[in-house]
C-alpha positions as CSV (number, residue, x, y, z in Angstrom):
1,X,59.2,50.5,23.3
2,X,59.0,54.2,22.0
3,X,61.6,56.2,23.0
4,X,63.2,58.4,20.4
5,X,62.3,59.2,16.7
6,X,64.6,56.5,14.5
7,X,66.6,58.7,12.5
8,X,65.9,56.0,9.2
9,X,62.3,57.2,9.7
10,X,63.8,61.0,9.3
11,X,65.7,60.1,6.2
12,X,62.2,58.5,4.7
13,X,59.8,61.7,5.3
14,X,62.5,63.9,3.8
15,X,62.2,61.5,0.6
16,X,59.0,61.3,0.7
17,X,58.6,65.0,0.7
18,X,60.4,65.3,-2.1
19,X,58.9,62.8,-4.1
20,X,55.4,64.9,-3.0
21,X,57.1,67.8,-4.5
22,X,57.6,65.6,-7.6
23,X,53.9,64.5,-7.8
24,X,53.1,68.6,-8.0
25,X,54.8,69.4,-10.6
26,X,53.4,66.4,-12.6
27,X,50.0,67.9,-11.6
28,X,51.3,71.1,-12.9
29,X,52.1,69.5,-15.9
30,X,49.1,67.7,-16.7
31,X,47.5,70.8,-16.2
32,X,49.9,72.8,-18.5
33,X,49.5,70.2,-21.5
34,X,46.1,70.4,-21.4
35,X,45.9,66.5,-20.5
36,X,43.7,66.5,-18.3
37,X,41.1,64.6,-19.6
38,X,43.4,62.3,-22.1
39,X,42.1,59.4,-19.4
40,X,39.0,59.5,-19.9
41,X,38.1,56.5,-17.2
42,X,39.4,56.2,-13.4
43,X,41.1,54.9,-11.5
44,X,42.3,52.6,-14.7
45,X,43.7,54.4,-17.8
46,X,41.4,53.2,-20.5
47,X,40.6,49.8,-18.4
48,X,44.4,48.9,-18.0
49,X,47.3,49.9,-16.1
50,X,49.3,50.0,-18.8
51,X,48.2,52.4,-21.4
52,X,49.6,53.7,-24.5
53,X,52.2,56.1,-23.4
54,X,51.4,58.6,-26.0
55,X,50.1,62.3,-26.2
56,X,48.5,63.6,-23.3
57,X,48.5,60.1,-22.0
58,X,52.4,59.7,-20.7
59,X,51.4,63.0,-18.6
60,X,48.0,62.2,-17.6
61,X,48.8,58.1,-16.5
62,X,52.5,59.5,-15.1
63,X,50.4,61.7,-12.9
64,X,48.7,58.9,-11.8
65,X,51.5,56.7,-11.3
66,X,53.2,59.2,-9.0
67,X,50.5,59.6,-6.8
68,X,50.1,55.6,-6.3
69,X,53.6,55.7,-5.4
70,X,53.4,58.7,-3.5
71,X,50.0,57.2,-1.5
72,X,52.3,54.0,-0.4
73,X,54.9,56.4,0.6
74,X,52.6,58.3,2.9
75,X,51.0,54.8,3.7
76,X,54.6,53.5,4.9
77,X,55.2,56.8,6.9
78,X,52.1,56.9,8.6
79,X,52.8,53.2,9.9
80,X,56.2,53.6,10.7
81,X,55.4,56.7,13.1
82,X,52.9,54.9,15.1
83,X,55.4,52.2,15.2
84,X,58.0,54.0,16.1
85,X,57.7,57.8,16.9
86,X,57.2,58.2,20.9
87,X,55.2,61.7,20.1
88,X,51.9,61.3,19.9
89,X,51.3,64.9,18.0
90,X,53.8,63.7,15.3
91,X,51.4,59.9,15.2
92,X,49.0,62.2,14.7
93,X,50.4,64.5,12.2
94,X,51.4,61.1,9.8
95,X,47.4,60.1,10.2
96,X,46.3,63.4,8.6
97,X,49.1,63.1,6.0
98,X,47.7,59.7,4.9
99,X,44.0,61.0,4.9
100,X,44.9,63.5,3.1
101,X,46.7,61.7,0.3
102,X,43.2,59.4,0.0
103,X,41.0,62.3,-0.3
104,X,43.8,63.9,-2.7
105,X,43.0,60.8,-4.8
106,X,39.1,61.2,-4.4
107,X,39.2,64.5,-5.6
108,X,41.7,63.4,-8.8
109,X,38.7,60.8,-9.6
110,X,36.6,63.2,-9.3
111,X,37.5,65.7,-11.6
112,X,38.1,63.1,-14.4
113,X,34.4,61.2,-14.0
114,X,33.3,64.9,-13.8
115,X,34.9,66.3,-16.8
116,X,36.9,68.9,-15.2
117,X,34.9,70.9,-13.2
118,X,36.4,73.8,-11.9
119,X,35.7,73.7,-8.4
120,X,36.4,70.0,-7.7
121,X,39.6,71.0,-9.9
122,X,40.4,73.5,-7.3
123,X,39.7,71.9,-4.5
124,X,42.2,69.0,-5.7
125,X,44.7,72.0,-6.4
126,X,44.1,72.7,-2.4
127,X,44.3,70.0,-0.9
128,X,47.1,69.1,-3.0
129,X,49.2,71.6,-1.3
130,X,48.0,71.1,2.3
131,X,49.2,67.6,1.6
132,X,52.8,68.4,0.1
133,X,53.2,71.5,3.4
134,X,52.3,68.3,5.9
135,X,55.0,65.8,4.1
136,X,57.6,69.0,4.6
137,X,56.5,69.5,8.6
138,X,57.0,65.8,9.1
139,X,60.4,66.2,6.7
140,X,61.1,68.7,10.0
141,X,59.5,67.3,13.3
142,X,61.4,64.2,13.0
143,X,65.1,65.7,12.2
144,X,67.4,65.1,15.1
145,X,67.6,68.8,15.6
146,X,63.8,69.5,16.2
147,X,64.0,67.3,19.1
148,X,67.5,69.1,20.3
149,X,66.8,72.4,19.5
150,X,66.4,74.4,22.6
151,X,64.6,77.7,22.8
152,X,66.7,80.6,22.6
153,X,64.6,83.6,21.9
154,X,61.9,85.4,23.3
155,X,58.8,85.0,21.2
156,X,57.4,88.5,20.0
157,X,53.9,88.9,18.9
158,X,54.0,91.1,16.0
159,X,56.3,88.2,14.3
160,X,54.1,85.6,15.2
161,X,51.0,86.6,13.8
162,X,52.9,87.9,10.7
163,X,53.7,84.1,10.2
164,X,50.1,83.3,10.0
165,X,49.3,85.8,8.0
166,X,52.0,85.0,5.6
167,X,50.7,81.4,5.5
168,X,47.1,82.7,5.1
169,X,48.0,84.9,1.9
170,X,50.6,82.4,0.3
171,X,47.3,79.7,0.5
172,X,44.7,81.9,-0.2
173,X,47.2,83.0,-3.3
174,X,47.3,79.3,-4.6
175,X,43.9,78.8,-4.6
176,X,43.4,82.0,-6.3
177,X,45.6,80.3,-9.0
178,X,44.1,77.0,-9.3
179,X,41.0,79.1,-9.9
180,X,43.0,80.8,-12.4
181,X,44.0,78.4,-14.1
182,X,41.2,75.6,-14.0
183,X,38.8,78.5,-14.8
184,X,41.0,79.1,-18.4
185,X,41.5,82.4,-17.5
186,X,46.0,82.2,-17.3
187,X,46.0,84.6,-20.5
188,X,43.1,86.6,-20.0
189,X,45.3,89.3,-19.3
190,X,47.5,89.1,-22.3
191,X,50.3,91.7,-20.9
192,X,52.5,92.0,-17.3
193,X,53.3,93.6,-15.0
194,X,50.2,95.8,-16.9
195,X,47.1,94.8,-17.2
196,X,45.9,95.7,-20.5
197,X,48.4,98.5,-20.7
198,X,46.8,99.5,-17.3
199,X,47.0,99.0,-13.7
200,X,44.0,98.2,-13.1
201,X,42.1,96.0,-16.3
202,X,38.6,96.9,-17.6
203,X,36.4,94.9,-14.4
204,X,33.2,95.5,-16.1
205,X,30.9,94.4,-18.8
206,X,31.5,97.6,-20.4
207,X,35.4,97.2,-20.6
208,X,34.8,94.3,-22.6
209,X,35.1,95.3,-26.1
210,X,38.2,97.6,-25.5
211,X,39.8,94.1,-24.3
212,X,38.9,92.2,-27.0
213,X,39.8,94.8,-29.8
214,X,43.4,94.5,-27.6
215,X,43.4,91.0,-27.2
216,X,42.5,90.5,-31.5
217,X,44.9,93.3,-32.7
218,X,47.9,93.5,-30.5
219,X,48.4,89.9,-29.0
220,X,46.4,88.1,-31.7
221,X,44.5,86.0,-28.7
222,X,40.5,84.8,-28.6
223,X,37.8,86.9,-28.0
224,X,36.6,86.7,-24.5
225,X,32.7,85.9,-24.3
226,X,33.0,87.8,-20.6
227,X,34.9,89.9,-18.4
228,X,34.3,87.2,-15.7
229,X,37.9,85.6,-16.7
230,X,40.0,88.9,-16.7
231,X,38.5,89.2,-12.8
232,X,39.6,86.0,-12.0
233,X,43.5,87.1,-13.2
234,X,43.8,90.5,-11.9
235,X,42.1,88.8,-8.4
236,X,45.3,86.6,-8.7
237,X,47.6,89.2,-9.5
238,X,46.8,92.0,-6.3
239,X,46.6,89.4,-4.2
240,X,49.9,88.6,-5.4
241,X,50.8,92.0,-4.2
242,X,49.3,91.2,-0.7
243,X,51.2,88.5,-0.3
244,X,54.6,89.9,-1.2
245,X,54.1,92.9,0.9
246,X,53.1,90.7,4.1
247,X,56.3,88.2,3.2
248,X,58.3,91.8,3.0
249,X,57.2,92.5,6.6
250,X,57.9,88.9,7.9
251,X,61.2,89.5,6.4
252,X,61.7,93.0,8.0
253,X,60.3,91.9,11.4
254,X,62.8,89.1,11.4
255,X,65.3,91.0,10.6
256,X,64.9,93.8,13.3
257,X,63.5,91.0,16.3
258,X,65.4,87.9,15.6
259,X,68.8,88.7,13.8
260,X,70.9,86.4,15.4
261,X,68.6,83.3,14.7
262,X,69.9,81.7,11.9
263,X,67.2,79.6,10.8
264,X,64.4,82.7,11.4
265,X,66.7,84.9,8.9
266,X,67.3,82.2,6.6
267,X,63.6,80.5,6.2
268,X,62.6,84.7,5.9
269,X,65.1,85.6,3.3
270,X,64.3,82.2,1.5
271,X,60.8,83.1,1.5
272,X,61.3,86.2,0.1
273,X,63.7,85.1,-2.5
274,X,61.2,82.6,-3.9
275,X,57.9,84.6,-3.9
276,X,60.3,87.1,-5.7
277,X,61.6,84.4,-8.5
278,X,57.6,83.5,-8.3
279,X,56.6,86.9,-9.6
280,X,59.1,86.1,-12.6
281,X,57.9,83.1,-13.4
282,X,54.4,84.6,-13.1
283,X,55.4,87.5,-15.9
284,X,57.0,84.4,-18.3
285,X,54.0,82.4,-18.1
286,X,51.9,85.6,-19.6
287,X,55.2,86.4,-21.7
288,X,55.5,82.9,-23.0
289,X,51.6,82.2,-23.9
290,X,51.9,79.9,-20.7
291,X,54.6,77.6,-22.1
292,X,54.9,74.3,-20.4
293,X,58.2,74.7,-18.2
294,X,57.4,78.2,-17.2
295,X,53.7,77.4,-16.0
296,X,54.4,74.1,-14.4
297,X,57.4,75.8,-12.3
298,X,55.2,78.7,-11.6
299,X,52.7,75.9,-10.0
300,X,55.6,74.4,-7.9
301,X,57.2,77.0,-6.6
302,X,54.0,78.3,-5.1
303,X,54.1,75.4,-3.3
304,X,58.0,75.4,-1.8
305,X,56.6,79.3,-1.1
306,X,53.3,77.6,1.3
307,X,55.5,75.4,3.0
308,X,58.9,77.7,3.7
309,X,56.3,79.7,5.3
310,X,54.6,77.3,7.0
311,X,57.8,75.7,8.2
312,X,59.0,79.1,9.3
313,X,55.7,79.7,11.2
314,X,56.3,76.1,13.5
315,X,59.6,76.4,14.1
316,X,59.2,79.8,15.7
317,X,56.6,78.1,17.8
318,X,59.1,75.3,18.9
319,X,62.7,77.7,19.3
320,X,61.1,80.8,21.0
321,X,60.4,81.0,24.4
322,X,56.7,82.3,25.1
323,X,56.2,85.6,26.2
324,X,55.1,84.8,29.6
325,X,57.9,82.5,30.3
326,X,60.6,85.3,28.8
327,X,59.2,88.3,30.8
328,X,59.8,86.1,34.2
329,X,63.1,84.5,32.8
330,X,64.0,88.0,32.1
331,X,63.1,89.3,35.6
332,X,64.7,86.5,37.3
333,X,68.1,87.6,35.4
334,X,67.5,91.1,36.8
335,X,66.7,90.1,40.0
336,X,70.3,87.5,40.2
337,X,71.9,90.2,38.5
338,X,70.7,92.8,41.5
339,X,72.0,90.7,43.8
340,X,74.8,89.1,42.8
């Protein structure tokens, strides 16, 4: 019989969260070495499990290797909470996890059988964070303290939908970088925070040749054969700007509405923080020529930024009090305080 979450089933989600976290930065680095296609076949590596672990290979077949282990993981979870968890929401939650992972592995198949295509690439990219933020939300619905915490705080409006919105950009930001990247376009803007010495690069076809006679005499990089790639960076790097700016006013809003919370000023200050180490790590990839560490943790860390957010977002739905239910616990407080 259900009737509380086992604490050993707590303690698994928070490992396999991390280990999720793990799996993304291998993904980062198969896509920072260039390795993508060093398995050419799927889902063996060359017909075998057991390939040689050389070259792009060890990154390529470790990716792989992760993810199996990562899909039991979400395979154990998912059975263990419909064993075991008495909410069905949370059941629920561990199904989608699972499907997730599976169609995470389609689309890794995928792009390998297709040669890389850019939008199945992005697409894995996508779901690949979707899947990590829902291993991180299990990681917190089934703590002890979710099911303890008691709400404390009127819920304000303005700070709620700033948490969606934050969640919107930080995504929409991602998948402007998986684009980014699968697309080849990571150093089509040679220079940061500028943009070919610029705010704003050359957008057009005419700009073209003024970026190339940059690109070929000051950074000593490859013509481009279109401006189509230098669009694809600068889209990534204003809606970087977007993003920081509505994290700012998440930050700001929590700050001013919800001081006293703890976890509200924390998960907003943390957000902050990151998406601010994120914009560094975004300038040494361009600095760097996209060196493997630099680019890989740029990868990651967008997705620690998607889930903080998203985290911060459902726990403000679970520890405030709805607005309704605060206006008439507030007016029952005047009311016993009028007549007391």
């Amino acid at each position: 019989m259900r009737t509380a979450t086992p604490r050993g089933l707590h303690r698994f989600a928070v490992v396999a969260a991390c280990c999720t976290l793990g799996l993304v930065f291998a993904g980062g680095l198969v896509t920072s070495t260039g390795s993508g296609l060093a398995v050419p076949d799927w889902p063996l590596s060359y017909g075998t499990l057991n390939p040689p672990m050389v070259g792009g290979i060890r990154y390529e077949h470790s990716h792989r290797l992760i993810a199996g282990g990562v899909a039991l993981l979400a395979t154990v979870l998912m059975v263990w909470a419909w064993w075991r968890e008495p909410r069905r929401w949370v059941r629920t939650l561990a199904l989608l996890a699972w499907i997730t992972v599976l169609v995470q592995a389609l689309l890794g198949g995928l792009t390998v059988l297709l040669l890389l295509p850019t939008a199945v690439s992005v697409a894995h990219g996508g779901v690949a964070q979707v899947f990590f933020t829902l291993m991180c939300v299990l990681a917190v619905v089934t703590s002890p303290r979710w099911t303890s915490a008691s709400r404390s705080d009127q819920a304000r409006a303005d700070v709620r939908a700033l948490g969606i919105v934050v969640v919107a950009c930080v995504y929409v930001q991602t998948l402007l970088g998986a684009w980014m990247r699968h697309s080849g376009a990571g150093l089509a803007i040679p220079d940061f925070p500028l943009s070919y010495g610029s705010v704003v690069p050359p957008l057009t076809a005419g700009g073209l040749d003024a970026a190339n006679a940059m690109r070929t005499q000051t950074y000593v990089l490859p013509f481009l054969a279109s401006i189509a790639p230098v669009v694809i960076n600068f889209a990534h790097r204003a809606w970087a700007v977007v993003t920081l700016v509505a994290i700012i006013a998440l930050f700001w809003a929590t700050f001013r509405r919800h001081r006293q919370s703890r976890v509200f000023v924390v998960l907003a200050s943390s957000a902050l923080g990151l998406a601010c180490v994120q914009a560094l790590l975004g300038g040494l990839t361009v600095w760097t020529r996209k060196a493997v560490i630099p680019t890989t943790a740029h990868v990651a860390l967008g997705s620690v930024i998607l889930a903080t957010t998203v985290l911060y977002a459902v726990i403000y739905r679970r520890c405030t009090i709805p607005a309704a239910d605060g206006s008439l616990a507030a007016a029952a407080t005047s009311h016993g305080a009028a007549h007391a």
